[in-house]
C-alpha positions in Angstrom: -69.5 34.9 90.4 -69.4 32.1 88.0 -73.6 33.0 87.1 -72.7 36.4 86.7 -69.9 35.4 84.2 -72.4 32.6 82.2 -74.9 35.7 81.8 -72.0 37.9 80.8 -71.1 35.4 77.9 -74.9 34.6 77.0 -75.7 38.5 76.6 -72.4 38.8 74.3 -73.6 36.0 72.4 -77.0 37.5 72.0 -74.8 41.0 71.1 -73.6 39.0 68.4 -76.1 37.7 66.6 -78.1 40.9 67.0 -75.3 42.7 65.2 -75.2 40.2 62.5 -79.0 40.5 62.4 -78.7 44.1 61.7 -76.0 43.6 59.3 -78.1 41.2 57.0 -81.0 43.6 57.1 -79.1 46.9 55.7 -77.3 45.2 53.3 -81.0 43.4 52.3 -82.5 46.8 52.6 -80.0 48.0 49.8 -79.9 45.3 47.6 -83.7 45.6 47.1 -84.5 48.8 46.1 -88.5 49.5 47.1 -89.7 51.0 43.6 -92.4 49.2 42.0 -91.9 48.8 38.1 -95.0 48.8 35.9 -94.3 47.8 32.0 -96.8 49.7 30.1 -96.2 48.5 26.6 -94.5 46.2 25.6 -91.0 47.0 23.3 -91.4 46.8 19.8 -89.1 44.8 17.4 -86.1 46.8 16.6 -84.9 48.1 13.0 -82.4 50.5 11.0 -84.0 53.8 10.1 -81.0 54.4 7.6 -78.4 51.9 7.0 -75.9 54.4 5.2 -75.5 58.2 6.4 -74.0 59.6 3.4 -74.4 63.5 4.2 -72.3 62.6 7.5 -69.9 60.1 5.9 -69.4 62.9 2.9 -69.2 65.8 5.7 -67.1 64.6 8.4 -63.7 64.2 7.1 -64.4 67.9 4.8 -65.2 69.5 8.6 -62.4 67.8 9.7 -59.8 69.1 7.1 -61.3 72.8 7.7 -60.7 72.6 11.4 -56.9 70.9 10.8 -56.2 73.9 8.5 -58.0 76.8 10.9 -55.2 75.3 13.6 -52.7 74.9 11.4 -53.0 78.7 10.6 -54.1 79.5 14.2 -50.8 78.0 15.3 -49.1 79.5 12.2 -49.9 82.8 13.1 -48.6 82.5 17.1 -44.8 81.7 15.5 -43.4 85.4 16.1 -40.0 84.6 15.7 -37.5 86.4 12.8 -37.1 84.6 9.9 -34.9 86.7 7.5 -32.1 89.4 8.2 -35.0 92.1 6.6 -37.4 91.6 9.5 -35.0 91.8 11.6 -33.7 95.4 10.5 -37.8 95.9 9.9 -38.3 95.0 13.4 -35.6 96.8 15.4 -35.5 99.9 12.7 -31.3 99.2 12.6 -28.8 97.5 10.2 -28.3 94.1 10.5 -24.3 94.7 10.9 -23.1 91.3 11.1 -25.0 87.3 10.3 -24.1 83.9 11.3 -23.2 81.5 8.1 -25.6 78.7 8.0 -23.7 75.4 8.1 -24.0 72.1 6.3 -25.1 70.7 9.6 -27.9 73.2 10.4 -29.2 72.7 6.9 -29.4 69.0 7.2 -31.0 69.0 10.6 -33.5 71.3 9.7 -34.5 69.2 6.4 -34.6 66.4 8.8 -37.4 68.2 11.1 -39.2 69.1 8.2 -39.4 65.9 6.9 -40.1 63.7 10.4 
């Protein structure tokens, strides 16, 4: 009994250092990738083609004023909500019979949203 036990533990030894073995040679396997690399000419010394882009520079914040006012309008134009007591009798084709007073308070707040 006590060979058949020492051959056990030799054999899980061996088990051991196989796995480790195997474990080595993946990770080696993926760490060196098996491509060949071949320069064919060397790289050239660098340099600036144009130091100063002045048709971007002179176009880029002109495009981007165009496309802040095409939202502006774009978002402008979703706003379908009644402004005055005319669109409203405009809109529903009956006289406005009655209106709420605008307050002191309404009118600050809505100077404050307009101006934040």
């Amino acid at each position: 009994m006590a060979e058949i036990d020492n051959n056990i533990a030799v054999l899980e030894t061996s088990e051991k250092n196989l796995i480790q073995q195997q474990t080595s040679a993946q990770i080696t396997a993926v760490g060196s990738p098996e491509e060949d690399v071949t320069i064919l000419s060397r790289a050239s010394n660098p340099y600036s083609k144009k130091t100063r882009d002045y048709v971007r520079l002179a176009l880029g914040p002109l495009l981007s004023i165009i496309v802040g006012l095409g939202i502006a309008f774009f978002l402008e134009s979703m706003d379908h909500s009644v402004k005055s007591r005319a669109e409203a009798e405009e809109y529903l084709k009956v006289p406005v019979l009655a209106t709420i007073a605008d307050t002191g308070l309404a009118r600050s707040r809505r100077k404050k949203a307009a101006a934040g």
